[in-house]
N, C-alpha and C positions, 0 to 999 in steps of 0.2 A: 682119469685115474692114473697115479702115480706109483710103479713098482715100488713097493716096500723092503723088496731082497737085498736091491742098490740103496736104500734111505731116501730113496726122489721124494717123497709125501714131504718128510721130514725137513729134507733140504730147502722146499717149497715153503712149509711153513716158517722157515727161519727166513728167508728173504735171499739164502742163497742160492736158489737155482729161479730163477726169472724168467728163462727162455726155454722154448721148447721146440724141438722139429719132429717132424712123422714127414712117412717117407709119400711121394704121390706113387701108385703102379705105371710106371711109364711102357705101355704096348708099341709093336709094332703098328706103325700110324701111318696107311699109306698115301698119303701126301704129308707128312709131317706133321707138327704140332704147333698150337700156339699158346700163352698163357700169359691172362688179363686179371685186373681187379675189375670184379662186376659193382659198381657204385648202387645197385638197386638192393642186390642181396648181402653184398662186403664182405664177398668172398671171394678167393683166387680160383679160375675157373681152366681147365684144360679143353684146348679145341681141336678137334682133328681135323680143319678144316671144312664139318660141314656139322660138325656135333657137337655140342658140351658133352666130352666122356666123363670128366673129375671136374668134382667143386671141395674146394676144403670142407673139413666137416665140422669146423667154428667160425662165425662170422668177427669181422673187426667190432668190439665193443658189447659183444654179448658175455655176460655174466655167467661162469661156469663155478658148479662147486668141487672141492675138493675132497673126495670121498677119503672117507675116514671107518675104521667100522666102527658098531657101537657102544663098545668095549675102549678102546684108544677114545672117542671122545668123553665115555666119563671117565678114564684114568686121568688124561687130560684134564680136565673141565674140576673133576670133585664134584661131581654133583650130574644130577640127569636134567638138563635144562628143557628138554619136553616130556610131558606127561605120557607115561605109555612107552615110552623108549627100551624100558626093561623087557618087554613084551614081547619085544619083535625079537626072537632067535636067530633066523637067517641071517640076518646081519649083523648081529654081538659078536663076529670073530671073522667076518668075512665081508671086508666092501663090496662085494660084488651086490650084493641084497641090500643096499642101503636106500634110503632115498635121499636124492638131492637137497630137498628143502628141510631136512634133520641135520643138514651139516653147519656146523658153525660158521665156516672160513670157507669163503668164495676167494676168484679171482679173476679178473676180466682181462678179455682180451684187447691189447693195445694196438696191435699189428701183425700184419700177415700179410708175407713175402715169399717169391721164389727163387731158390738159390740151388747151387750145385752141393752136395755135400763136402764135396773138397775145399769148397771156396770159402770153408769156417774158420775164424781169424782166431788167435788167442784169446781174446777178450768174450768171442762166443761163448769158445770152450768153458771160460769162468762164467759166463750166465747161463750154460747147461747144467749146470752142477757141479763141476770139476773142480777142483783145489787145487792149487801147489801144494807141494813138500818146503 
């Protein structure tokens, strides 16, 4: 789910914003930490040395929708492309109530990495969403 206040949804569906980060909670870990791609589940997983504490909460190549509510997809669309759409209130003004499989436009995940936040290049910054002037 993409903040609407900044245009991320928007950005998203135009093909400008491509990349995405969330943060891990990084705890006090006493013995340190360590961080692997699990090849079983294909996700990045955090170890504190005797524990999986964090595991991303998307796997590489799993198919996520992008919520929309159900108002933006018939203004969008012209039309109710499922039956019953008009029906559901909860969710005609508010993605939070939608379901996934009512959404038009998915988008899968390609890859997933662990990085510093600092360590974000320009080129990130333009597949975050960011523009130039």
């Amino acid at each position: 789910m993409f903040n609407d206040k900044y245009g991320l949804t928007k950005a998203v569906l135009e093909g400008q914003k491509t990349m995405t980060r969330r943060a891990v909670p990084m705890h006090d870990y006493k013995y340190g930490f360590q961080v692997w791609y699990d090849r079983e589940t294909k996700q990045c997983c955090v170890c504190d040395g005797s524990f999986i504490v964090e595991r991303s909460r998307y796997a590489r190549g799993e198919v996520v929708a992008i919520a929309q509510s159900y108002r933006d997809v018939y203004l969008n669309s012209g039309s109710i492309y499922k039956i019953g759409l008009l029906g559901r209130t909860a969710g005609w003004r508010n993605k939070m109530y939608v379901s996934a499989d009512d959404m038009p436009h998915h988008i899968k995940i390609t890859n997933i990495r662990v990085e510093h936040l600092q360590d974000i290049s320009d080129y990130d910054c333009l597949r975050e969403g960011i523009y130039e002037l």
